[in-house]
N, C-alpha and C positions, 0 to 999 in steps of 0.2 A: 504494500500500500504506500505508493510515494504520494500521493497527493491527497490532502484534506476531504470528505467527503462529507456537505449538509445538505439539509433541505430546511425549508421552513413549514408548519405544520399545516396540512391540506394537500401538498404536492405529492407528485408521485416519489415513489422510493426507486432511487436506479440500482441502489447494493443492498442487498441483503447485509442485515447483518443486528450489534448491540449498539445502540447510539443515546447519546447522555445529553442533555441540554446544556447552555455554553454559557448560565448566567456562574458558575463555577458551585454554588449553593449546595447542599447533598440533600436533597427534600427526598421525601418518601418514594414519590415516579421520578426520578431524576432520569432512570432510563428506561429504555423501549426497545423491545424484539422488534424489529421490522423487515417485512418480508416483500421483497424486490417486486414494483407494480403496483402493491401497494399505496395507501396515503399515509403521510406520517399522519401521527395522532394531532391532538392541542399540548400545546405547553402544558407542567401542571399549571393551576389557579395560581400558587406563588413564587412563580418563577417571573422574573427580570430579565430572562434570556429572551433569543430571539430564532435560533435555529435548534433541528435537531442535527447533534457532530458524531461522524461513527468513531466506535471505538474499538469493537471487534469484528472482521469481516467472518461471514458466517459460512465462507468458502475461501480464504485465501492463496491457494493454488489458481484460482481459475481468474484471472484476470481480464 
């Protein structure tokens, strides 16, 4: 994974994978399974953030 991968919440998901919201906070939903085609979720209710950022690809072999 050389390059940063987000979405903002509503969009489609291009990678599968585990993704944490970017306001840096550790709230309760701070992350989210998302399944590629997908839409990301909503932020939680007290997040400051603005994207969702992946953090584990759920395939990292396949590029």
């Amino acid at each position: 994974m050389n390059e940063t991968r987000q979405g903002k919440p509503g969009e489609i998901v291009q990678e599968s994978g585990i993704y944490a919201c970017d306001c840096g906070k550790e709230h309760l939903w701070s992350k989210s399974t998302d399944v590629r085609g997908h839409r990301f979720p909503p932020l939680p209710y007290d997040c400051a953030g603005h994207t969702w950022t992946l953090r584990t690809q759920a395939h990292p072999d396949q590029d």
